[in-house]
C-alpha positions in Angstrom: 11.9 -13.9 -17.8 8.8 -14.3 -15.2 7.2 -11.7 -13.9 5.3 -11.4 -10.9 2.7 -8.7 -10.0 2.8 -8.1 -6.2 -0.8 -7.9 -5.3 -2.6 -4.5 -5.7 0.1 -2.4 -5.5 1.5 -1.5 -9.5 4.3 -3.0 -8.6 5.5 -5.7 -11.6 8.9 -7.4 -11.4 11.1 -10.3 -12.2 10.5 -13.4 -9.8 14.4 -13.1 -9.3 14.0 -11.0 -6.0 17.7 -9.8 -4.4 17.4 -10.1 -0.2 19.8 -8.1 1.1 20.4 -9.0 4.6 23.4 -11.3 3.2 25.0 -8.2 1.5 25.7 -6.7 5.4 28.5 -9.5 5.9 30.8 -8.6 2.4 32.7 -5.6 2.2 31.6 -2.4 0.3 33.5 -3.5 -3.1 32.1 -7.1 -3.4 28.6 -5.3 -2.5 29.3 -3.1 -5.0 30.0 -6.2 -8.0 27.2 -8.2 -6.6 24.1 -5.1 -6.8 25.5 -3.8 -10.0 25.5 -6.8 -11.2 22.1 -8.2 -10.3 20.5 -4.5 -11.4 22.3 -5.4 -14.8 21.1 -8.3 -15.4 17.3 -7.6 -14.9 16.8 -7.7 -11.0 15.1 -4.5 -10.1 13.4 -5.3 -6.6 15.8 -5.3 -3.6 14.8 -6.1 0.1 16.4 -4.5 3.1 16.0 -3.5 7.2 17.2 -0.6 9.5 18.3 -3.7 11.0 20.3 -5.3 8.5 23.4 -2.8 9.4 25.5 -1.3 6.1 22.3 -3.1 4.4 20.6 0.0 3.0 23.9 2.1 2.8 25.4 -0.2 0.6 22.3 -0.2 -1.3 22.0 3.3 -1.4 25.3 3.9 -2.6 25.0 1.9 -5.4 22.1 1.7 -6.7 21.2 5.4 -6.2 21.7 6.4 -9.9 18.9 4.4 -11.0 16.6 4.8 -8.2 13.8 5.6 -10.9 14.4 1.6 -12.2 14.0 -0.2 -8.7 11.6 -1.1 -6.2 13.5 -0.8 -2.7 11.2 -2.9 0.2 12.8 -2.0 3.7 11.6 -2.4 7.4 11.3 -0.9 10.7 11.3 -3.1 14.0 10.2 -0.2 15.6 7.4 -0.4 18.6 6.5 3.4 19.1 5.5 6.1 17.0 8.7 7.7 18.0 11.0 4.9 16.8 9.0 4.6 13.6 10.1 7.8 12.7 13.5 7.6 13.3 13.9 4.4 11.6 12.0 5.8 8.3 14.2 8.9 8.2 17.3 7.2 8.6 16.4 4.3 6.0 15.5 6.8 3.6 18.7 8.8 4.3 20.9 5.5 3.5 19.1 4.9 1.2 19.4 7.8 -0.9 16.4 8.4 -1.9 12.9 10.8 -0.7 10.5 7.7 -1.1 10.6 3.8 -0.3 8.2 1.4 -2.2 7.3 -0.8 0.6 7.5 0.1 4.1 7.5 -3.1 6.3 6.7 -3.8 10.2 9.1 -6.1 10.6 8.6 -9.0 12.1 5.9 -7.7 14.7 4.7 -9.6 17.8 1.0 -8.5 17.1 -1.0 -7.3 14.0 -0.8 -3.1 14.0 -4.1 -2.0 13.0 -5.9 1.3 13.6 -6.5 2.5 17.0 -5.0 -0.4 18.6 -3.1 2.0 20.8 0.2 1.7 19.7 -0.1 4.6 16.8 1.8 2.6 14.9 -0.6 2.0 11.4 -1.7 5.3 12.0 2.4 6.6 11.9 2.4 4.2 8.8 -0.8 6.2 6.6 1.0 9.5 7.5 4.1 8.2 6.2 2.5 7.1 2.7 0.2 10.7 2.9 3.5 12.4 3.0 4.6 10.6 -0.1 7.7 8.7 2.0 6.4 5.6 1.3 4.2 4.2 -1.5 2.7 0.7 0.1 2.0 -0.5 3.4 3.7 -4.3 4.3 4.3 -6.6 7.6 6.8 -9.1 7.6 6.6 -11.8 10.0 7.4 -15.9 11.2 4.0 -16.7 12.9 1.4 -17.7 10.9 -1.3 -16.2 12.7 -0.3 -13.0 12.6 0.5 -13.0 9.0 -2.6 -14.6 8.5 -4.4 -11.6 10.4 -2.7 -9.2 8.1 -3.5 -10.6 4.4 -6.9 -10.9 5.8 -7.1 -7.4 7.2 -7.4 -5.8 4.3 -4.9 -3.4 6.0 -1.5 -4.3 4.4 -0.3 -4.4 0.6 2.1 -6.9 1.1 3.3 -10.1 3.5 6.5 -11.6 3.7 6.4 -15.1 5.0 8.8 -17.8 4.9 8.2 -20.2 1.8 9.6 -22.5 0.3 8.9 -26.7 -0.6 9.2 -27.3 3.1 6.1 -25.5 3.6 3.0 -26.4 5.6 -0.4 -26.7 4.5 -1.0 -23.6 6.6 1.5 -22.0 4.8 0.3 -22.6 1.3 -3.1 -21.4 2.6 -1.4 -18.1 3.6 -0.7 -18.0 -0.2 -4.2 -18.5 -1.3 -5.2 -16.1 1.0 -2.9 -13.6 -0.2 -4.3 -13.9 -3.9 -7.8 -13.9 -2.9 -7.1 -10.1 -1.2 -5.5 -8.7 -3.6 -1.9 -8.7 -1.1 1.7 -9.4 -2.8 3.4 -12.1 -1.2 7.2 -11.7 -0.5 8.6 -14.8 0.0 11.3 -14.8 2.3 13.9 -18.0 3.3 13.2 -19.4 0.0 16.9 -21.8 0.5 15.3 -22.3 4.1 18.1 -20.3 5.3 21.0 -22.0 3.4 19.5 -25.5 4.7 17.9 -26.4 0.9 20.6 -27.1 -1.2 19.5 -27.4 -4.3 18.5 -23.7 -5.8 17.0 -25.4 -9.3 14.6 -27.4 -7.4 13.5 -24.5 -5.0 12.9 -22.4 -7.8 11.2 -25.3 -9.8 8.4 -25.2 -7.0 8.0 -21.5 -6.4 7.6 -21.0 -10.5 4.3 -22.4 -10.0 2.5 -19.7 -8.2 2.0 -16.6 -9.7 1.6 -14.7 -7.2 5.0 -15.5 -5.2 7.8 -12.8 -5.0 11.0 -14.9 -3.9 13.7 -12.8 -2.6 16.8 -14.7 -2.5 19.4 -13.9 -0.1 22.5 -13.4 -2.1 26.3 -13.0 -0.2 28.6 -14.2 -3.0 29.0 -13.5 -6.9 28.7 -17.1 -7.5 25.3 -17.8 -5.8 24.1 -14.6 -8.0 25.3 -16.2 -11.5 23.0 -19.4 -10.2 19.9 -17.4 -10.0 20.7 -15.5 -13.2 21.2 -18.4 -15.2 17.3 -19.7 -14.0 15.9 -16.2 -15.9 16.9 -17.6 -19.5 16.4 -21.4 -18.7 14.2 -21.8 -15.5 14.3 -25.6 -13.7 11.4 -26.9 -14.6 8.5 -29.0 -11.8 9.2 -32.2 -13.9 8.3 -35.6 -11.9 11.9 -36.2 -10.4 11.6 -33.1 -8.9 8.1 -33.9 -8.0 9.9 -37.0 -6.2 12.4 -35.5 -4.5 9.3 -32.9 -2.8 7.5 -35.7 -1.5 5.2 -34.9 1.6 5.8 -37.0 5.1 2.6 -36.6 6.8 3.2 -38.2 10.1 5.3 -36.7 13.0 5.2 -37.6 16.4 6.7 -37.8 19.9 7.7 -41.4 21.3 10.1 -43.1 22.4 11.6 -45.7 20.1 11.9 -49.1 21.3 15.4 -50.3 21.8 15.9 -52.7 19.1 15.2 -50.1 16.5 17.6 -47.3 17.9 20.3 -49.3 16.2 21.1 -47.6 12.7 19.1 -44.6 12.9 20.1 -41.6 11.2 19.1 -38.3 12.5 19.1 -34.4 11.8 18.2 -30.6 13.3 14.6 -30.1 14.1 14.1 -26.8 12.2 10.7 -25.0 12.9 9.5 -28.5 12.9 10.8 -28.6 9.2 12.6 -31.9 7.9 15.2 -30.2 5.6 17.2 -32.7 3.8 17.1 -37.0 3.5 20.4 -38.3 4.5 21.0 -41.7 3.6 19.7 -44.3 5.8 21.9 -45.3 9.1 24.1 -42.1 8.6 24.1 -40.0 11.9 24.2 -36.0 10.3 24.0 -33.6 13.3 22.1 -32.7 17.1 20.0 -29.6 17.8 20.0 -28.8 21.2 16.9 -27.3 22.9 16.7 -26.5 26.7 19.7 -28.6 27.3 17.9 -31.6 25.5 19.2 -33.6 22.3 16.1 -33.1 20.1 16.2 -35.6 17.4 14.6 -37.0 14.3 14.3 -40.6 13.6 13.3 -42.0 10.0 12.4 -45.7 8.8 11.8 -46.8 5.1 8.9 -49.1 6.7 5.5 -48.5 7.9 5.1 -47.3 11.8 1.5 -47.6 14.3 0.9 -44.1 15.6 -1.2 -42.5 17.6 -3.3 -39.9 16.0 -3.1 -37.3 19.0 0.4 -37.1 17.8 0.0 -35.9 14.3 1.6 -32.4 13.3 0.9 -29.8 10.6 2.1 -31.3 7.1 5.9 -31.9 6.4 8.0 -32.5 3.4 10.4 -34.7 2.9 13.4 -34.9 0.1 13.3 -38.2 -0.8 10.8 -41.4 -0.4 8.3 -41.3 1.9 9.8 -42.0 5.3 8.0 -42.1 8.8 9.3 -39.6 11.2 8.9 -39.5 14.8 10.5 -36.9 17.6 12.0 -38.0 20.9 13.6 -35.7 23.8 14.4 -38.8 25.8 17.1 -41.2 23.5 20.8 -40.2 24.3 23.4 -40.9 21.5 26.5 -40.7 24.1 28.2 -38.0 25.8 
């Protein structure tokens, strides 16, 4: 079973982390089967939010009686010292417990530091001098700010999305993490359901040590799939290497007519291409602004304009050219 060792903090767990924003949408008896059953079976770090609903009740209520063996990470969205509070005393009362292990802004529009007026950090050391939390973490979707935080020497922990999609900026968040000492907490590790294959995500994320996945578990089923990877982990062999291939070329343009025929297109996710379809097969629309925002992908090589090159993509799959038009209409 691999272990990971979240920054400085002593904390030292299997790299099977249980997200618990999922278990909000089952009822209290299949929450019930699903924690017990990951507690049993060697999980011991669990990830929750005051804003996650039941979240931290159901977690409280059944995983109270072994407190002593977990590690529970929960978060306020709070933006005043007054809120903070409220939020940390009602987590901790759901909870069940007198102490959480990491505290987390949640996903902050700025970076709380000291004396940056809000008295937020400040709330946050008060908190841990009271003994109501142990470590200090921000959780957070914009790279800059969770780059401002591993490098502030102010948090413990980051949790950032992560997974083979990822950027170059975001594997550079992850080297930054190491080289401060800060656990990273890797959040959206499926890409929010969009990745598919669970043996080839966790084939990627085995190879840094330093990366605390927390999967987001809803059914029995999708708990037995992670479980089964503790004993017999998916290897990074070279298929898988294959299949994570990187697509460094994105751009806007519009596509000349006599190529629009056959094109197969998908969602433009955080500017993320999330799965390969086969070639000519038309998948879905994501609609922006009242605009059909589309991908386009040819298995041949494509003249761009360097002003139009993006941060670094992956694609599953060969290498394909992608490009990004607001302007072609597939029919009403």
């Amino acid at each position: 079973m691999q272990k990971v060792k979240l920054g400085r903090t002593n904390i030292v767990v299997n790299k099977n982390g249980f997200g618990a924003l999922p278990v909000q949408r089952v009822s209290f008896k299949e929450a019930q089967i699903i924690l017990r059953k990951a507690y049993e079976n060697g999980i011991c770090f669990f990830d929750s939010a005051r804003a996650y609903s039941d979240s931290e009740e159901k977690i409280g209520k059944y995983l109270s009686d072994v407190r002593k063996d977990i590690y529970i990470a929960t978060k306020t969205m709070a933006s005043t010292v007054e809120e903070f509070w409220k939020d940390l005393q009602t987590s901790l009362e759901m909870l069940k417990t007198d102490y959480i292990d990491i505290y987390q802004f949640h996903n902050p529009s700025f970076c709380p530091k000291p004396e940056d007026g809000s008295g937020l950090y400040e709330a946050m050391l008060e908190a841990k001098k009271q003994g109501k939390i142990r470590y200090i973490g921000l959780t957070n979707h914009k790279i800059h700010i969770a780059k401002e935080a591993a490098e502030s020497g102010l948090y413990d922990t980051i949790q950032f999305p992560f997974s083979y999609l990822a950027s170059s900026q975001d594997l550079e968040l992850v080297k930054i993490c190491e080289r401060n000492h800060v656990g990273f907490i890797c959040m959206k590790a499926l890409s929010g359901g969009l990745i598919h294959r669970s043996d080839i995500a966790y084939a990627y994320l085995s190879q840094f040590d330093n990366v605390l996945p927390i999967w987001g578990i809803q059914k029995e089923s999708e708990l037995d799939e992670f479980l089964s990877y503790q004993d017999n982990p998916p290897i990074l062999t070279k298929e898988i290497e294959q299949i994570i291939f990187p697509c460094p070329i994105i751009c806007d343009t519009v596509i000349p007519a006599n190529l629009q025929r056959n094109l197969a297109f998908i969602p433009v996710i955080h500017e993320h291409i999330i799965e390969l379809v086969p070639y000519g097969k038309p998948i879905a629309e994501h609609h922006q602004s009242g605009k059909r925002q589309a991908l386009f992908f040819f298995p041949s090589v494509f003249s761009v304009s360097t002003k139009f090159f993006k941060k670094r993509l992956v694609i599953k799959g060969i290498p394909y050219i992608v490009f990004r038009t607001f302007s072609i209409c597939f029919g009403q």
